[in-house]
C-alpha positions, -999 to +999 in steps of 0.1 A: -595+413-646-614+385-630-602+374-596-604+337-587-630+320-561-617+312-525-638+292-504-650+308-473-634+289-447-600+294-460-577+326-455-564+346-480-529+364-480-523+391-508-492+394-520-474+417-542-465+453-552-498+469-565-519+505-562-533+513-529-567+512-545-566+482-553-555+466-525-582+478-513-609+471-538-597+430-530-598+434-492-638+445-500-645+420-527-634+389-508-646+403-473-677+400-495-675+368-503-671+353-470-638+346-466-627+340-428-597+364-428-580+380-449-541+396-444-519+412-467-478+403-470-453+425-454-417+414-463-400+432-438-420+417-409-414+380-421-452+375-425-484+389-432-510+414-412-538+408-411-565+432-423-604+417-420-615+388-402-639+370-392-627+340-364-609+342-331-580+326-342-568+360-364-574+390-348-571+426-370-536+437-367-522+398-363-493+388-372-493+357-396-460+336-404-456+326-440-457+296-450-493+287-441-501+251-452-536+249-472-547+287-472-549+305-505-521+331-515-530+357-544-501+371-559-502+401-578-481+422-593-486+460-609-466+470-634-455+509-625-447+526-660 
C-alpha cells in the first residue's frame, strides 16, 4: 500500500481506526522522512496527541486542536472482519 509524500516542514495528523502495528509502522516511516511532528487523532479529546516531533512549537504528549489550516491529515481506515 504506498503511502503518500509529506513535505518535511509540514505536520502530519493520522486519523482513523486501524491495527496498533500499523499505526506504528507510519509514526516510523514519516519520522523517517523528516517530517516536523507528527500526532495521531483522539476523538474524545477534541484533537490530536502528538507522538514524534521535531520543533519547539509541539512538544511529545501536546495537545493539537483540529482544524489545523495547511498541515497534512492521513485518513485511514482498517476494515476489522
Amino acid at each position: 500500500m504506498p503511502f503518500p509524500p509529506i513535505l518535511s516542514e509540514d505536520g502530519l495528523i493520522i486519523d482513523g481506526k486501524i491495527p496498533h502495528w500499523l499505526l506504528t509502522a507510519l509514526v516510523r516511516l514519516y519520522q523517517n522522512a523528516g517530517i516536523a511532528w507528527i500526532a495521531c487523532h483522539q476523538p474524545q479529546l477534541h484533537g490530536a496527541v502528538v507522538v514524534m516531533s521535531r520543533v519547539p512549537a509541539h512538544a511529545i504528549g501536546d495537545l493539537v486542536p483540529l482544524p489545523i489550516p495547511g498541515n497534512a491529515v492521513l485518513r485511514l481506515y482498517h476494515r476489522y472482519e
